[in-house]
C-alpha positions in Angstrom: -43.1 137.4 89.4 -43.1 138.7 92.9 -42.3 136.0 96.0 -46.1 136.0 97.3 -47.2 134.7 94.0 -45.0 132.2 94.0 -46.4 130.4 97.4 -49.8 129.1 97.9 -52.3 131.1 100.1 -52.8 130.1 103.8 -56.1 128.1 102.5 -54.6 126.8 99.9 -51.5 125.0 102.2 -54.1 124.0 104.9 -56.2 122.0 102.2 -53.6 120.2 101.2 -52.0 119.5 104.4 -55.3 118.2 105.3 -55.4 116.2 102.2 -52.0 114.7 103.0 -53.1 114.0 106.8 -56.5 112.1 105.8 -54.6 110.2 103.3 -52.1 109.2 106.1 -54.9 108.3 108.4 -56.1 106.2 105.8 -53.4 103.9 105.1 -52.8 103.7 109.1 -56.2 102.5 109.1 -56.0 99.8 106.6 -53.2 98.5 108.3 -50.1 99.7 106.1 -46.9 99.6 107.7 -43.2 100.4 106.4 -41.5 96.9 105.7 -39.1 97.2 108.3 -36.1 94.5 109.2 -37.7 91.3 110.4 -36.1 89.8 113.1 -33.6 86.8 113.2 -34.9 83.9 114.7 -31.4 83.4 116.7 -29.7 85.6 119.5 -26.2 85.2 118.7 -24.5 84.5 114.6 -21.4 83.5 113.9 -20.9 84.6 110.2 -18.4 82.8 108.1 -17.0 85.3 105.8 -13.8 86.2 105.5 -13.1 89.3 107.4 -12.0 91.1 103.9 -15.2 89.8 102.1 -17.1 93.2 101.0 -20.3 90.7 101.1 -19.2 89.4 105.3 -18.8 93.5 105.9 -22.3 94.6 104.5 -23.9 91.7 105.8 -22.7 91.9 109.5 -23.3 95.9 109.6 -27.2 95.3 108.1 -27.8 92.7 111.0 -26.1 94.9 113.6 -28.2 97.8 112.5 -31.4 96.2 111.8 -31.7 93.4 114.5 -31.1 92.6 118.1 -28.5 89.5 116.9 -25.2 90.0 117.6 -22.6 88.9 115.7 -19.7 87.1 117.5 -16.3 86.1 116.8 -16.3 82.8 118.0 -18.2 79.9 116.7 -18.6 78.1 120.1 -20.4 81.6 121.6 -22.9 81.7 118.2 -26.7 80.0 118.6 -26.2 79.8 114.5 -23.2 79.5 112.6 -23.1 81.0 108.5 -21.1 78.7 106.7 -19.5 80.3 103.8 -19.0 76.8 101.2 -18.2 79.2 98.4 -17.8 83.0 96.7 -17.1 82.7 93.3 -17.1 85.9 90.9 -17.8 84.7 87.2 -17.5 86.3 83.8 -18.3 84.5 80.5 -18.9 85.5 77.2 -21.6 85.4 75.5 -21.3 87.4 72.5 -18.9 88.4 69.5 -18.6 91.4 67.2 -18.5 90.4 63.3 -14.7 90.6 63.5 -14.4 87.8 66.3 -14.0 90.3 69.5 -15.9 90.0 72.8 -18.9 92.2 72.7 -21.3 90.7 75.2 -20.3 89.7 79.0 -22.5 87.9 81.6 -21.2 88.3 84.7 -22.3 85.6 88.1 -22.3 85.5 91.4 -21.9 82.5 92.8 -22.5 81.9 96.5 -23.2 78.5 98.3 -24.0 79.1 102.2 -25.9 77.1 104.9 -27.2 77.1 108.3 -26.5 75.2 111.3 -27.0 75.6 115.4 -24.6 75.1 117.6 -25.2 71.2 117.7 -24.4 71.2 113.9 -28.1 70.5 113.4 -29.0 72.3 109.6 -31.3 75.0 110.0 -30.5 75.9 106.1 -29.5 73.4 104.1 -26.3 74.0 102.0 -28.3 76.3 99.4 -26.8 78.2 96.5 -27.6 81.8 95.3 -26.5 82.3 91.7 -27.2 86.7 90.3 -26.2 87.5 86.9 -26.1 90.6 84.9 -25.3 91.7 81.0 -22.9 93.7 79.9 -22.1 94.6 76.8 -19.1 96.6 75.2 -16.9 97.4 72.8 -13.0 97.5 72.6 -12.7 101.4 73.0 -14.1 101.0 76.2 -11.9 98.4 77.7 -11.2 101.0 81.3 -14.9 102.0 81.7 -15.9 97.9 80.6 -13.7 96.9 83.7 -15.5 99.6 86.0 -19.1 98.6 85.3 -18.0 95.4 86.1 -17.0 96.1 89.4 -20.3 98.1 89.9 -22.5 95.5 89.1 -20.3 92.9 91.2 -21.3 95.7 93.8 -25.0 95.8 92.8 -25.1 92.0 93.2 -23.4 91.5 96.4 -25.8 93.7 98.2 -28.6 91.9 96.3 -27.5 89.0 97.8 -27.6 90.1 100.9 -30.8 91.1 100.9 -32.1 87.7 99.7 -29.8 86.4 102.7 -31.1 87.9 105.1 -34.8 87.9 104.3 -33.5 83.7 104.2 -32.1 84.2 107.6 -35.9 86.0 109.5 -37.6 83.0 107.4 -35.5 79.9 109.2 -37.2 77.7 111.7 -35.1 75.2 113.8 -35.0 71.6 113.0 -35.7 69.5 115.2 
């Protein structure tokens, strides 16, 4: 098959570009937009995670990019102050192979934050975010069992967040 049978023909390209572009025009029409970053309702954060916490890194580098907040290091310079109450990683089992071994894992992520200005008036209540995910294995696969565990810890800390932050663009002050 030769190169020039392989593309479309000029007419061919220019329909569907013009295909493409009234489709666009359409959906800009209707009013679609990207969901984009919302904004948080507060100028400065003060986030409560430990430095080292792989959830405190990803959150504070999705708010710098995302929003005009900055994060401070101080908690007398923040408008709103993250409390951290807890970060618990969990595994349980939840299944057993007909000789008595593990076979079935659920692992949780338990994380109790809240709110509050810099009066110590509570924007967020103390509110707690529980994920969980199955795994299952069996005892050949004790090294790969320990790596999908990390994964999914992975999976579920940037889960939460997301769910954090979209939290964070919904708070209203209390008066």
């Amino acid at each position: 098959m030769t190169r020039a049978a392989l593309t479309l023909p000029h007419a061919a390209r220019r329909r569907a570009l013009m295909v493409a572009g009234a489709a666009l025009a359409t959906l800009e029409g209707c009013g679609f937009q990207l969901r984009g970053a919302a904004p948080l309702p507060f100028r400065r954060l003060y986030s409560g995670f430990a430095r080292n916490s792989a959830i405190g890194s990803e959150l504070r580098a999705l708010i710098r990019v995302n929003s005009d907040t900055i994060i401070v290091e101080r908690v007398d310079e923040a408008d709103a102050r993250l409390e951290v109450l807890y970060e618990r990683r969990e595994r349980e089992i939840v299944g057993f192979t007909s000789t008595g071994r593990p076979r079935e894992y659920q692992l949780r992520l338990r994380i109790r934050v809240r709110v509050t200005d810099a009066k110590g008036l509570e924007w967020m209540p103390a509110t707690e975010l529980v994920l969980r995910r199955e795994i299952t294995s069996s005892d050949i696969e004790v090294v790969n069992r320990a790596q999908e565990e990390e994964l999914l810890f992975r999976e579920m800390e940037s889960d939460f967040v997301q769910q954090l932050l979209r939290r964070l663009s919904a708070l209203k002050p209390r008066s």
